[in-house]
C-alpha positions, 0 to 999 in steps of 0.5 A: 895757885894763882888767885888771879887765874880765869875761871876753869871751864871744862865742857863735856861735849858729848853731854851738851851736844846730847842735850838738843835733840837736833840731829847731833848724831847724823854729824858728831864732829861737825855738833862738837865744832858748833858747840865750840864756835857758840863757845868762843863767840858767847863764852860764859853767858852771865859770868864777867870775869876772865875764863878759860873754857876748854870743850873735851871731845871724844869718839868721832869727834875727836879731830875738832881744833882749839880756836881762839877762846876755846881749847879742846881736848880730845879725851884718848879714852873716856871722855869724863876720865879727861874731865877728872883728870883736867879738875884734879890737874887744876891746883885749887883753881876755881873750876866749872863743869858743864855737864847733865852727867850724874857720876861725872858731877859726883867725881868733880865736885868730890874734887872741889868744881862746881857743876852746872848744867847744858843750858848754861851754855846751850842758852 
């Protein structure tokens, strides 16, 4: 583990897309690629230190690009099951969710992340 490694920010899409209701499910896709330019234009709002946020996207968003300061990641089956697997994969290194999802929480922080919710990065 490399003590100087940004903080993990994983995002579940989905789930903070969801959050607003402002017409998201007309435009999945296009919600997911606001979401992620929001993302790299604030990035973590309150946090100072260095971040890598990666946005997991699934269904009909997959197909959103990474661009600088965002990583996506297009979940080939179930969204959350990426999420696990993007915590498990991280070697001790500090991780943060993003999701309102209840079992998703419960699995990360099993795993060692913190969690937090939508409007962290929603505003």
């Amino acid at each position: 583990m490399d003590e100087n490694a940004p903080l993990l920010v994983i995002v579940d899409a989905a789930n903070v897309v969801g959050s607003v209701p402002d017409g998201w499910w007309r435009d999945r896709r296009g919600a997911a690629e606001r979401l992620r330019d929001q993302l790299a234009a604030d990035g973590l709002p309150g946090h100072f230190g260095a971040v890598e946020i990666v946005l997991v996207v699934e269904g009909a968003a997959r197909g959103v690009e990474s661009v600088p300061g965002v990583r996506v990641e297009a979940a080939p089956g179930s969204g959350d099951d990426r999420m696990v697997e993007l915590v498990a994969g991280a070697d001790g290194r500090p991780c943060l969710v993003v999701t309102a999802d209840r079992e998703l929480r419960r699995r990360v922080t099993e795993l060692g992340a913190e969690v937090t919710g939508p409007r962290t990065v929603r505003g």
